[in-house]
C-alpha atoms as an extended CHARMM CRD file, in Angstrom:
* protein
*
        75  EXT
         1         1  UNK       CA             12.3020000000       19.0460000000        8.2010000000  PROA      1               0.0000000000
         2         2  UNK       CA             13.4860000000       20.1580000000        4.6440000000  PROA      2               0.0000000000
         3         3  UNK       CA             10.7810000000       20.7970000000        2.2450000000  PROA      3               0.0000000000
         4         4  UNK       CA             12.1310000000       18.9500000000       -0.3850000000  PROA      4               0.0000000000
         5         5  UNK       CA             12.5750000000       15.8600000000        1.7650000000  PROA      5               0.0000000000
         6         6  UNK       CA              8.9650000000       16.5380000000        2.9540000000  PROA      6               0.0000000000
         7         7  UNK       CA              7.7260000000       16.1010000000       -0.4660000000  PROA      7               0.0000000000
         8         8  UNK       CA              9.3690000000       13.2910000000       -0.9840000000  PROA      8               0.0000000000
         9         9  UNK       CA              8.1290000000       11.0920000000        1.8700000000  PROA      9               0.0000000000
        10        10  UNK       CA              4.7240000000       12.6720000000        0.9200000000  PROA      10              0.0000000000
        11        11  UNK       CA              4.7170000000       11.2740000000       -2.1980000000  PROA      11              0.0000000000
        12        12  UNK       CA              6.4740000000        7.7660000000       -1.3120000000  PROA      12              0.0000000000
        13        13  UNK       CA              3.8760000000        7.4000000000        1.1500000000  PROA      13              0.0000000000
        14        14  UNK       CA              1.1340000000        8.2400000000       -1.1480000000  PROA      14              0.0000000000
        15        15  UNK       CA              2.3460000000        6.0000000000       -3.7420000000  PROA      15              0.0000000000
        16        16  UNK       CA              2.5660000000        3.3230000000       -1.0710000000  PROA      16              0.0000000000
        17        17  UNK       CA             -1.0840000000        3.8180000000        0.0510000000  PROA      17              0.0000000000
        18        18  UNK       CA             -2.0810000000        3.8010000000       -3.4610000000  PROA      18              0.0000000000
        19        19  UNK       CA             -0.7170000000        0.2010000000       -4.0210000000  PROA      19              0.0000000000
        20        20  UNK       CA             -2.5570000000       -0.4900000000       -1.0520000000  PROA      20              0.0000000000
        21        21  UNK       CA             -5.5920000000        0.3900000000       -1.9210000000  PROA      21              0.0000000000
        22        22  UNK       CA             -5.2520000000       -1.2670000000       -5.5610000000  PROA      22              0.0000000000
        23        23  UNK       CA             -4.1250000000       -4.7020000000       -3.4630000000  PROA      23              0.0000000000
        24        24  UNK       CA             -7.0480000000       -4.4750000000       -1.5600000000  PROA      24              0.0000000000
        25        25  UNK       CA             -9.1770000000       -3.6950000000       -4.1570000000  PROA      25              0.0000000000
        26        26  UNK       CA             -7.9150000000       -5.7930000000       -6.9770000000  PROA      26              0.0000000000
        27        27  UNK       CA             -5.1860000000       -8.0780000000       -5.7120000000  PROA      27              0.0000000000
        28        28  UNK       CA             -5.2240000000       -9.7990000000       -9.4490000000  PROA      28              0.0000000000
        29        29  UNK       CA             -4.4670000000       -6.6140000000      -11.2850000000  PROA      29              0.0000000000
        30        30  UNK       CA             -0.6230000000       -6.4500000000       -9.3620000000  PROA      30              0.0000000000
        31        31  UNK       CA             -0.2640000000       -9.8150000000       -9.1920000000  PROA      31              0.0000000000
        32        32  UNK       CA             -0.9490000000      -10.0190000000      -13.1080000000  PROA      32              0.0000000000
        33        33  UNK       CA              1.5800000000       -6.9500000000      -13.4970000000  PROA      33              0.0000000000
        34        34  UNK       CA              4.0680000000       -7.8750000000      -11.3550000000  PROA      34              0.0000000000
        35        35  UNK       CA              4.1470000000      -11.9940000000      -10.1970000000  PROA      35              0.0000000000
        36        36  UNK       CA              2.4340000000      -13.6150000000      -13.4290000000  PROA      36              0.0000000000
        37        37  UNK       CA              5.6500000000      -14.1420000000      -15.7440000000  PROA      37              0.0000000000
        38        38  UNK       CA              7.3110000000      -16.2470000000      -12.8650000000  PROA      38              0.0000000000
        39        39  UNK       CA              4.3190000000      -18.5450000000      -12.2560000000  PROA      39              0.0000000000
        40        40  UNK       CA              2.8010000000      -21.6050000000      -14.1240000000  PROA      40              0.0000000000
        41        41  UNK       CA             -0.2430000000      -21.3300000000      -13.0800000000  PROA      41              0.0000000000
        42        42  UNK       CA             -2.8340000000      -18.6710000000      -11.1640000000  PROA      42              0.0000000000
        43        43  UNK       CA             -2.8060000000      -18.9720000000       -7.1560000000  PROA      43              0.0000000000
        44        44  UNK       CA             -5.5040000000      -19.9570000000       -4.6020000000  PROA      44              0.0000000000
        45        45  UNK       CA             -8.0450000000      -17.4690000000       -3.4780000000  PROA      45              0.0000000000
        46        46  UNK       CA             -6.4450000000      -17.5390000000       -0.1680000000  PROA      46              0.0000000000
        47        47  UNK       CA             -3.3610000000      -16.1870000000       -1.9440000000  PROA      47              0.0000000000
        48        48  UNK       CA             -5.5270000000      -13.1920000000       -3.0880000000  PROA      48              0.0000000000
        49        49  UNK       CA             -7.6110000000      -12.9750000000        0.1950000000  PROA      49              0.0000000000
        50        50  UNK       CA             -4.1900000000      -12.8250000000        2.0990000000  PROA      50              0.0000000000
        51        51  UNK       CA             -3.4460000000      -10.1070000000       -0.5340000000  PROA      51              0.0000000000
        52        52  UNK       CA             -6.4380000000       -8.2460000000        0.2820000000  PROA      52              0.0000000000
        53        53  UNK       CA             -5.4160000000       -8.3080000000        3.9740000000  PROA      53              0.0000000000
        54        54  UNK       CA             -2.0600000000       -7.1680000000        3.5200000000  PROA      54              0.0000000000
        55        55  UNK       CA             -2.9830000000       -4.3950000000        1.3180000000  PROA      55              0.0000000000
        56        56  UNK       CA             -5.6650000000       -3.3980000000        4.0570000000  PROA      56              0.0000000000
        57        57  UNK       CA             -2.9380000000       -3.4290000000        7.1630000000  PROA      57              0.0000000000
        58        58  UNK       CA             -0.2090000000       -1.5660000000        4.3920000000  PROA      58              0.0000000000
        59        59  UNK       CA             -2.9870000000        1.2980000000        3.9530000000  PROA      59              0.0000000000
        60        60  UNK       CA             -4.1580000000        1.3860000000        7.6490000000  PROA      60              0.0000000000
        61        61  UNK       CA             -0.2080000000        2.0870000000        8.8980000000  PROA      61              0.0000000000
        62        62  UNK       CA              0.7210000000        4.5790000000        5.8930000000  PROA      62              0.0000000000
        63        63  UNK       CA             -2.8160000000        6.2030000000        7.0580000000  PROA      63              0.0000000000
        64        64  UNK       CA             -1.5130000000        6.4200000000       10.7370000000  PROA      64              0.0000000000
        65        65  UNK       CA              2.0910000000        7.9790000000        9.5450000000  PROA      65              0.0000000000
        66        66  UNK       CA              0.1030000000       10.8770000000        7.3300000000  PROA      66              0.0000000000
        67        67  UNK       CA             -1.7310000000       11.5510000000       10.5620000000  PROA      67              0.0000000000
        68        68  UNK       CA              1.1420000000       11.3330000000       13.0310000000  PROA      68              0.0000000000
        69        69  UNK       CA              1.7180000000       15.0780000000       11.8010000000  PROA      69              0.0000000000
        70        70  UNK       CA             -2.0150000000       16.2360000000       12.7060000000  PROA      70              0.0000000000
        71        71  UNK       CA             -2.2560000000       14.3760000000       16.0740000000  PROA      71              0.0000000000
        72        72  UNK       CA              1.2740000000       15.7720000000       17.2280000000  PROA      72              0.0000000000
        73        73  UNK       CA             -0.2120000000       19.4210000000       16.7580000000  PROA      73              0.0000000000
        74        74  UNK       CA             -3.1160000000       18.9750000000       18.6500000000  PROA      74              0.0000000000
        75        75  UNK       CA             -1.6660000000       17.6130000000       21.5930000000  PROA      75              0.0000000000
């Protein structure tokens, strides 16, 4: 693969894992910078704790595609 085009899925992914990890760790942060100005009023915790979950799965499969690389090698 082109290096260039390396570099950029590299750092797509890594911006995508990053979200991730902010959803899962503070799923009120991105929903205050990027949901707030549409809603009248804050949602449920299940909204957040769904948030959570979804930011877990999005960082478990970007995890899996940065080590797709690695396990292809050894095999």
């Amino acid at each position: 693969m082109n290096d260039g085009i390396t570099i950029a899925v590299t750092v797509f992914f890594g911006f995508s894992f990053l979200l991730g990890l902010i959803n899962f760790i503070n799923p009120r942060f991105l929903w205050r910078t990027f949901q707030k100005w549409k809603a009248t009023e804050v949602p449920s915790k299940s909204y957040f704790m769904f948030q959570r979950f979804a930011g877990l799965i999005a960082m478990l499969i970007i995890g899996y595609f940065f080590l797709i690389p690695y396990i292809g090698s050894r095999m």
